[in-house]
C-alpha positions as CSV (number, residue, x, y, z in Angstrom):
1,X,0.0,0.0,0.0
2,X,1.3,3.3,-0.9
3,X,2.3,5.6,1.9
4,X,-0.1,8.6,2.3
5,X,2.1,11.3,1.7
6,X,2.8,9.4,-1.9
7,X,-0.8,9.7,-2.7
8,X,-0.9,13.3,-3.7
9,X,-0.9,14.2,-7.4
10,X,1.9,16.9,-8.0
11,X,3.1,16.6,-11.8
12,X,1.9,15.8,-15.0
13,X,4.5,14.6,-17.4
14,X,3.7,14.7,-21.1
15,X,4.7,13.2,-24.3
16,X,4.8,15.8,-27.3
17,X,4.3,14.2,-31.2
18,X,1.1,12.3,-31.1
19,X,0.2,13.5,-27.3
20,X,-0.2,16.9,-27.7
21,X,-0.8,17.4,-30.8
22,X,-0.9,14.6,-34.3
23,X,2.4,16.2,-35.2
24,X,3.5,13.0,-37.0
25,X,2.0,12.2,-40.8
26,X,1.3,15.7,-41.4
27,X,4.2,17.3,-39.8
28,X,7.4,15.3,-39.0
29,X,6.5,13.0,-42.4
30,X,6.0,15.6,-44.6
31,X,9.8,17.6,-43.1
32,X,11.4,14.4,-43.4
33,X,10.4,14.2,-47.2
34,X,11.2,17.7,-48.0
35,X,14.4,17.7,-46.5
36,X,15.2,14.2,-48.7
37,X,14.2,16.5,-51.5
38,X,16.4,19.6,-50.6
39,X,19.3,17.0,-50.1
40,X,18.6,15.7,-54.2
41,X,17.6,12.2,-52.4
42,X,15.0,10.3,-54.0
43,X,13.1,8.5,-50.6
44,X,9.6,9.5,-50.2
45,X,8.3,8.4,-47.1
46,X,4.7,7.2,-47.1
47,X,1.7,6.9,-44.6
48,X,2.7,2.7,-44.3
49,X,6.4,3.2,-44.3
50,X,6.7,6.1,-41.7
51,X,4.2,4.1,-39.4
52,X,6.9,1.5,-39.7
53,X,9.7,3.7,-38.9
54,X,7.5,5.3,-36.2
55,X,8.9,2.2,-33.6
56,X,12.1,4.2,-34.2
57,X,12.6,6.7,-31.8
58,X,14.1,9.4,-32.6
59,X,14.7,11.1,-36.1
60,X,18.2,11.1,-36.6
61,X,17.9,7.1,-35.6
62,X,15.1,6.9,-38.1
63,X,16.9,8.0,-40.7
64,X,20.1,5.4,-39.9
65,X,17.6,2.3,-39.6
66,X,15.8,3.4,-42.8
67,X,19.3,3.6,-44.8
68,X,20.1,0.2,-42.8
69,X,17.2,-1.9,-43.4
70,X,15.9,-0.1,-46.6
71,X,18.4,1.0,-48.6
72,X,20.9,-1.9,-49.1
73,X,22.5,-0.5,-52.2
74,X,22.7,2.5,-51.0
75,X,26.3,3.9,-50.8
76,X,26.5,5.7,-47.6
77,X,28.9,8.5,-46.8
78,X,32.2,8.4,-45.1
79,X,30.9,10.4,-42.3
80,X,27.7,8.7,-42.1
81,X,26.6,10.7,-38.8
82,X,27.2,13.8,-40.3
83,X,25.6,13.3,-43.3
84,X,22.2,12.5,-41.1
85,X,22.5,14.9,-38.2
86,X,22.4,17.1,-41.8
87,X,19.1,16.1,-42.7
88,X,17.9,16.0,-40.0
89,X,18.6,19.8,-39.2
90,X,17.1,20.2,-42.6
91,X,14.0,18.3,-41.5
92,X,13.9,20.2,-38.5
93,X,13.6,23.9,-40.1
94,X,11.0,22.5,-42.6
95,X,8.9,21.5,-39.6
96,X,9.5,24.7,-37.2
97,X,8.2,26.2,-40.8
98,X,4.9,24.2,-40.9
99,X,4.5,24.9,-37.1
100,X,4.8,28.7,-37.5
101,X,2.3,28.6,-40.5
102,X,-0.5,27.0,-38.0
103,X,-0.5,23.5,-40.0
104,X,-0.2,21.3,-36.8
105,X,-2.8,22.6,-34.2
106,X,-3.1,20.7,-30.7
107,X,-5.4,17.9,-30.4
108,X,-8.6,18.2,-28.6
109,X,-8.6,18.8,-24.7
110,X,-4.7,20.0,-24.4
111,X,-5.1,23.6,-24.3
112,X,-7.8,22.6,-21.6
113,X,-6.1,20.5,-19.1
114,X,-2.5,22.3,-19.8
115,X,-4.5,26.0,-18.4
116,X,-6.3,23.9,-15.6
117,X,-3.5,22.1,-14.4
118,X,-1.3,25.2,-14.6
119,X,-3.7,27.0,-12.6
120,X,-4.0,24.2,-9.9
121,X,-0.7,24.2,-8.6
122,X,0.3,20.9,-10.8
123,X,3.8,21.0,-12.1
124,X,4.6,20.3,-15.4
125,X,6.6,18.7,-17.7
126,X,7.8,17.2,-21.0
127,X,9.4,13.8,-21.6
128,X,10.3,13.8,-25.7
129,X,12.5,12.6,-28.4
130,X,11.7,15.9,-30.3
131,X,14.1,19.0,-30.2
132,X,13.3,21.4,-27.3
133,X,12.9,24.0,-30.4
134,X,10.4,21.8,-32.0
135,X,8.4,22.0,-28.5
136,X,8.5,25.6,-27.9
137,X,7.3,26.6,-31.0
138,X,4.3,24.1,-30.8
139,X,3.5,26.2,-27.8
140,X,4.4,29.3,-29.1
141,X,2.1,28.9,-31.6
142,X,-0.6,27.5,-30.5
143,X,-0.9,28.7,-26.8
144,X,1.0,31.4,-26.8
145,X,5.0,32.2,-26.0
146,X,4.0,33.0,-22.0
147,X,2.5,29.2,-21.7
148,X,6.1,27.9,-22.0
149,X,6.9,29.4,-18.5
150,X,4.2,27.0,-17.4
151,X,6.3,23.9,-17.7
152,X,9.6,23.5,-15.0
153,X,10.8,20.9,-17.3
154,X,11.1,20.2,-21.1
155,X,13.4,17.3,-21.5
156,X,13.5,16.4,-25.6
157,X,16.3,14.9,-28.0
158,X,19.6,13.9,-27.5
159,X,19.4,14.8,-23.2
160,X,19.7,11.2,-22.5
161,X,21.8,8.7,-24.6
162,X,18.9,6.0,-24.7
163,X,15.5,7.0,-26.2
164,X,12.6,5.5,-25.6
165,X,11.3,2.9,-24.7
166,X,13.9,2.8,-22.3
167,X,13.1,4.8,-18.9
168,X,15.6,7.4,-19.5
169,X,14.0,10.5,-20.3
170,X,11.3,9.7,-17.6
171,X,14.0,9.0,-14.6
172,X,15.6,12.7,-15.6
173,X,12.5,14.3,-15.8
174,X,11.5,13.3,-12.4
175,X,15.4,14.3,-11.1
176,X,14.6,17.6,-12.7
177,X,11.5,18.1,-11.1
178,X,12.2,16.6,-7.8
179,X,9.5,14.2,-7.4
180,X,8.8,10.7,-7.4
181,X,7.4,8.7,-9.8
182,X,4.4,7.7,-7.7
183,X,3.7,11.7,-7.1
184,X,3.2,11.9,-11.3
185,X,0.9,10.8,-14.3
186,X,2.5,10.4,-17.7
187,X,0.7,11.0,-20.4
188,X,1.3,9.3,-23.7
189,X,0.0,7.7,-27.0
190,X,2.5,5.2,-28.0
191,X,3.0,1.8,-27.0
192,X,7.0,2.4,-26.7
193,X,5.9,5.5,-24.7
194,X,3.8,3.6,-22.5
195,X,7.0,1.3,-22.2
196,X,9.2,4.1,-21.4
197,X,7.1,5.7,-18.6
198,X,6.4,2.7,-16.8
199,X,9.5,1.3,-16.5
200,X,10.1,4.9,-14.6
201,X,7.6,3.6,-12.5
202,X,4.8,6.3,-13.8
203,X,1.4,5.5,-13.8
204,X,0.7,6.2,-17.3
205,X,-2.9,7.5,-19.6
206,X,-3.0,6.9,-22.8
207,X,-4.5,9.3,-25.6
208,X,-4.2,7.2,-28.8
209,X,-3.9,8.5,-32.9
210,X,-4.4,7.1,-36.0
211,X,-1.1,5.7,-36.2
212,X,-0.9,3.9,-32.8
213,X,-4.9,3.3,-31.6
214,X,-4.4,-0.7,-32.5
215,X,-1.2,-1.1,-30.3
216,X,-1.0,-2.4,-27.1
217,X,-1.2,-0.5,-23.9
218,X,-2.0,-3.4,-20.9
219,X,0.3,-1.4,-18.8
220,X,-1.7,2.1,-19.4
221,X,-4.1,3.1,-16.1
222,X,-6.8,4.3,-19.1
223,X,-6.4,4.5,-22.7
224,X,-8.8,6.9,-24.3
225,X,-8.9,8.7,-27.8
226,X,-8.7,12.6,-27.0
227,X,-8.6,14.1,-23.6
228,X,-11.9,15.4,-24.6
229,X,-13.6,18.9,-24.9
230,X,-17.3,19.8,-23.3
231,X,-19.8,18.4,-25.7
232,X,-17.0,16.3,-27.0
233,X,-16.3,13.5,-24.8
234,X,-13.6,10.9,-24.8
235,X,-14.1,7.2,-26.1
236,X,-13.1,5.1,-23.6
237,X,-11.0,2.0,-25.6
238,X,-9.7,0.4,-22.1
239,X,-10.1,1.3,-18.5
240,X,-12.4,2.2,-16.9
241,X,-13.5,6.3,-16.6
242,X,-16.9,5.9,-14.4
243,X,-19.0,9.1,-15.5
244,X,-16.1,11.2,-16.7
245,X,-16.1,12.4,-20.2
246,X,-13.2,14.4,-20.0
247,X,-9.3,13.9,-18.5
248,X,-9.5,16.8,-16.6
249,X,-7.5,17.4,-12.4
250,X,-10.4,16.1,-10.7
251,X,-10.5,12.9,-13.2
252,X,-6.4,12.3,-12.8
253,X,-6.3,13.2,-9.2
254,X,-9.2,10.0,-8.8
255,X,-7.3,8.0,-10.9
256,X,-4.5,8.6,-9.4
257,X,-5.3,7.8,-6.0
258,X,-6.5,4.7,-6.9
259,X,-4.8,1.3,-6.0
């Protein structure tokens, strides 16, 4: 049994591409190809092959495992690295550019639970593969430059050496913050995410997309398809959310104190 002074909710920590906002087929997919293009490459990434590469984590490691296991002929560089972390700075100025020009807005409930739990007291954080730059322009630009200040922690990229699903990320997030893991909720929608916050020892919710609503998530306290809006409620897919229609405090401070 947990010891009472455990019990009380005090962070949220939250994934970013797919979580916050579906930043992955039309953002990251359509970068990826345009920086491919810019670089006089011929690879188009499509809808099946980047949900492949999607168990990749990471872009620059996306890019080396599709050269590895997709491109056999292909005659790489002799500073392979270098020729990828290349891209994928190309990739990442395409997609800062489809960020600024309002293309990828934040899925349904975000802006509504990020402002509540803001406003409650809750701290805050980010647990990503993405660049930090890629996260504060997402909030930038869709909630405003001030709601950065609202998180004490945005951990993204290359800040640990192992991406998920490995616990990395998670276990420096909580450092960061000074809290334990059974004084958080994570907040994910990828089974490698799930993965990754779990083996932190997080108590995880799970807000599928398209590209990950048909993996598994066993592990997950709830898995649900939005956070939900009023008038738009969340579909429950496990778990179970008694008359709640929305992930709100009051919903994750409940869950959260269950056993």
């Amino acid at each position: 049994m947990r010891k009472l002074e455990m019990c009380e909710l005090k962070g949220l920590i939250f994934d970013v591409d797919g979580t916050l906002a579906d930043t992955e087929q039309d953002g990251h997919r359509v970068a990826f190809n345009r920086a491919f293009a810019d670089a006089g490459l011929k690879w188009v990434w499509d809808v099946p092959t980047y949900e492949r590469l999607l168990r990749v984590f990471g872009g620059k490691e996306r890019i080396h495992h599709f050269i590895k296991d997709y491109l056999p002929d292909f005659e790489s560089p002799s500073d392979l690295q270098g020729f990828i972390r290349g891209l994928h700075n190309r990739k990442t100025q395409h997609y800062l550019e489809l960020l600024k020009s309002g293309a990828i807005p934040l899925r349904p409930g975000v802006e509504r639970l990020l402002l509540e739990a803001h406003q409650s007291g809750l701290k805050l954080a980010v647990a990503s593969t993405t660049t930090a730059e890629n996260v504060t322009v997402l909030l930038s630009e869709t909630l405003g430059e001030h709601s950065i200040g609202w998180f004490d922690v945005i951990a993204c990229g290359d800040i640990v050496s192992r991406k998920k699903p490995a616990p990395d990320i998670y276990e420096f997030v909580l450092r960061e913050l000074g809290l334990v893991a059974d004084e958080c909720i994570a907040i994910e929608d990828s089974q490698s995410g799930l993965l990754s916050a779990t083996a932190a020892g997080l108590r995880t919710i799970v807000t599928v997309n398209g590209s990950t609503r048909h993996q598994e998530f066993t592990a997950a306290l709830i898995v649900v398809d939005q956070l939900g809006e009023p008038g738009q409620g969340f579909e429950v897919l496990a778990g179970d959310a008694g008359d709640a229609t929305l992930i709100d405090v009051e919903f994750l401070r409940c869950i959260h104190a269950m056993p």
